[in-house]
Structures are given as structure tokens and as C-alpha cells.
C-alpha positions in Angstrom: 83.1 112.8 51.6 86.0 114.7 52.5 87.4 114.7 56.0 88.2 118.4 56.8 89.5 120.2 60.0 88.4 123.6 60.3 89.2 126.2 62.8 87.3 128.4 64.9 87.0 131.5 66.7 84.5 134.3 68.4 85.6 137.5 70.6 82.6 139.8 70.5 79.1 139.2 71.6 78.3 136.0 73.5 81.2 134.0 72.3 80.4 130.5 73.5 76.3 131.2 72.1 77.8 132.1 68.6 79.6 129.8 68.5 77.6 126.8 69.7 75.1 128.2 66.9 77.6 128.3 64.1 78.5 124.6 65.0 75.1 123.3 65.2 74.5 124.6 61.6 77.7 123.5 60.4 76.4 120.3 59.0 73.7 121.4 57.1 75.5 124.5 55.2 78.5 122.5 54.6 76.6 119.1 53.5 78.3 117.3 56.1 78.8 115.7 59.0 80.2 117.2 62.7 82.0 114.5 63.7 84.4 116.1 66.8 84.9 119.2 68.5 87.7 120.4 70.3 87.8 121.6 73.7 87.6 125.4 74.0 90.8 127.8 74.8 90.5 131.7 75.2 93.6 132.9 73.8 95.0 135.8 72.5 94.0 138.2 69.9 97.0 137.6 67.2 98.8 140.0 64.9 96.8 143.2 66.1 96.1 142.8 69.5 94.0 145.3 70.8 91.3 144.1 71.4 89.5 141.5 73.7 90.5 137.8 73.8 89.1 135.1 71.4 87.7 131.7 72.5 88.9 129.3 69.7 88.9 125.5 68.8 88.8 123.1 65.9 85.8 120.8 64.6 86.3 118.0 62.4 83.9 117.3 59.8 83.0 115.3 56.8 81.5 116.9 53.6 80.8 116.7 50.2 81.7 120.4 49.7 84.4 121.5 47.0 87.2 123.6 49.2 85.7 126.6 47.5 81.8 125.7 47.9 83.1 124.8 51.7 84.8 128.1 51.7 81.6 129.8 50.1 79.4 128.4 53.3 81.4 129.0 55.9 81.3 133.0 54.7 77.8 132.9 54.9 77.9 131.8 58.4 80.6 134.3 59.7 77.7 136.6 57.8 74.8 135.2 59.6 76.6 135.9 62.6 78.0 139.5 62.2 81.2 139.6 60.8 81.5 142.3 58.5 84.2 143.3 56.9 86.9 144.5 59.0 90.9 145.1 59.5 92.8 141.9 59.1 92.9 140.3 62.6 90.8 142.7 63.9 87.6 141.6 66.3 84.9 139.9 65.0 81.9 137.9 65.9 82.7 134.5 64.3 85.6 133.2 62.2 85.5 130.1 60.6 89.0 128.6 58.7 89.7 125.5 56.9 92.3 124.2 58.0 92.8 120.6 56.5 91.2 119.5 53.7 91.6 115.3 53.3 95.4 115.4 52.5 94.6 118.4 49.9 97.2 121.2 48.6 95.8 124.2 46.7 96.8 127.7 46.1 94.2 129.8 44.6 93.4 133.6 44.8 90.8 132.6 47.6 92.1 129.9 49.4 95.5 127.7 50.5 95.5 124.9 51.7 96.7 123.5 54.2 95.9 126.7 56.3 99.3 128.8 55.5 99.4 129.9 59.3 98.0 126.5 61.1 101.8 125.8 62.2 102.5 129.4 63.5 98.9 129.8 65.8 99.2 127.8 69.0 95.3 129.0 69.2 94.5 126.6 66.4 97.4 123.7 66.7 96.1 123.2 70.4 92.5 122.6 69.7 93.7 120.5 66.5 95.7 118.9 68.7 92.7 117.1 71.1 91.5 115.9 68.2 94.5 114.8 65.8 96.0 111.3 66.9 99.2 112.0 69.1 101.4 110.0 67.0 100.4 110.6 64.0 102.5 113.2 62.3 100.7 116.4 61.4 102.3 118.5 58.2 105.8 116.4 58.8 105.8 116.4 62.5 104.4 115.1 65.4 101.5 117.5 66.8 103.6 118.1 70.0 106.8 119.3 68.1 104.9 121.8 66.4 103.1 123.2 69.7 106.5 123.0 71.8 107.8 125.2 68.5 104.7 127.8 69.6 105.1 127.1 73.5 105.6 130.9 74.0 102.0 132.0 73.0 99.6 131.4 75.8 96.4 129.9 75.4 93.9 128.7 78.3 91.6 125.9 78.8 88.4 127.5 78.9 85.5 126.7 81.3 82.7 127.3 78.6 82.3 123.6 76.9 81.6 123.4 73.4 78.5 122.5 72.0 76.8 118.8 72.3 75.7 118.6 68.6 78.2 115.9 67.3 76.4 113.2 65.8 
């Protein structure tokens, strides 16, 4: 089983329902385990930014998923949800990243790994960043030099709580 952080995000629709829903299926299209989730921060839409906010966090999971079979599922549940195909950082109904794959790095066509952009997103290292241990350095830093290095870009606590279907 590999231990994999993914990333992610919702800002159409009922955001907190779509994404409790894509987290309690999470284990069974991945062949894993939800293990943690994050707490929940509305944030920002980044890169094109006009349109509404996103509510983001991370979930940690075991699996027994290739990266690109893992990659493969978590399509299909952006898809179950809504997402269609789209401008780059444009809106969308659900969006699910890998972030971390064990201690994996790959470049295909498809996928990289670790996420190219994890260190440049204070909407993802914040949420990874609840559940990463403080002093344990993340990608050659600590997790709090790489968020004081994103400190500009605002992201807020939410009150919505994530889902209760960690096992």
C-alpha cells in the first residue's frame, strides 16, 4: 500500500456535499484506505480568478493503486461529480490532485509527481500541513518555511467541517 496525499477542491454546486461525497467514495475507487482529512479552508480561485471561491483541503490515504490507475479513478470521480472539461483553473465542481505519492518521483505525459505546484498553492500546503508532522521536513523544508514563503495568498478556516468517513 502506498501512502499518498491528495488534494482537494469544490467551488460550484454545494461544495461541502460534493465533496463529503467524493471522500466517502474515495476508498473504494482508489482500493484504499481514508486515513485523515484535513480541516477545510475557502480560498481563492488561482491563476484565473474570476470566479467564485473554492473550499479546499488534503486527505491522506493508503492504496494499492499505480499513480496512473490512482490518477485514472480520481478522473472518474471529478466525472461523477460534474467536472467537464473546462479552461485551465477555471470553476469546476470537484477537483481531485495527487499530491504525494510514498516518496515517489515521476514525470510522464499524464502526471508529475510530487505535484509540480504543491509548493507554490498555499490552498493546498495549508491543508497538507494539518496533517504532515510539523517537524518533519516536507520536499527539503520544514512545512512552515514553505507556507511563510506563500504567506501572501489568503486562505480561511472554513466553518463547513469535513466529512466523518475516516476509518
Amino acid at each position: 500500500m502506498a501512502h499518498v496525499y491528495l488534494g482537494f477542491g469544490s467551488n460550484l454546486g454545494n461544495r461541502g456535499a460534493t465533496i463529503q461525497a467524493a471522500l466517502a467514495a474515495l476508498p473504494a475507487a482508489t482500493a484504499g484506505r481514508l486515513l485523515a482529512v484535513s480541516r477545510l479552508y475557502e480560498t481563492a480561485p488561482w491563476g484565473v480568478t474570476d470566479h467564485p471561491p473554492f473550499l479546499n483541503g488534503v486527505a491522506l490515504l493508503d492504496t494499492s493503486l499505480a499513480p496512473a490507475d490512482l490518477l485514472a479513478a480520481l478522473k472518474g470521480l471529478e466525472a461523477v461529480a460534474g467536472r467537464q472539461a473546462g479552461p485551465r483553473w477555471g470553476p469546476r465542481p470537484l477537483d481531485l490532485d495527487i499530491l504525494l505519492y510514498d516518496d515517489l518521483t515521476l514525470t510522464t505525459p499524464t502526471l508529475t509527481l510530487p505535484h509540480p505546484r504543491l509548493l507554490q498553492r498555499r490552498f493546498v500546503l495549508q491543508p497538507l500541513a494539518d496533517l504532515w508532522p510539523a517537524q518533519r521536513p516536507l520536499l527539503g523544508a520544514l512545512p512552515a518555511v514553505h507556507l511563510a514563503r506563500v504567506a501572501e495568498q489568503a486562505v480561511v478556516l472554513s466553518a463547513e467541517l469535513p466529512a466523518a468517513c475516516v476509518e
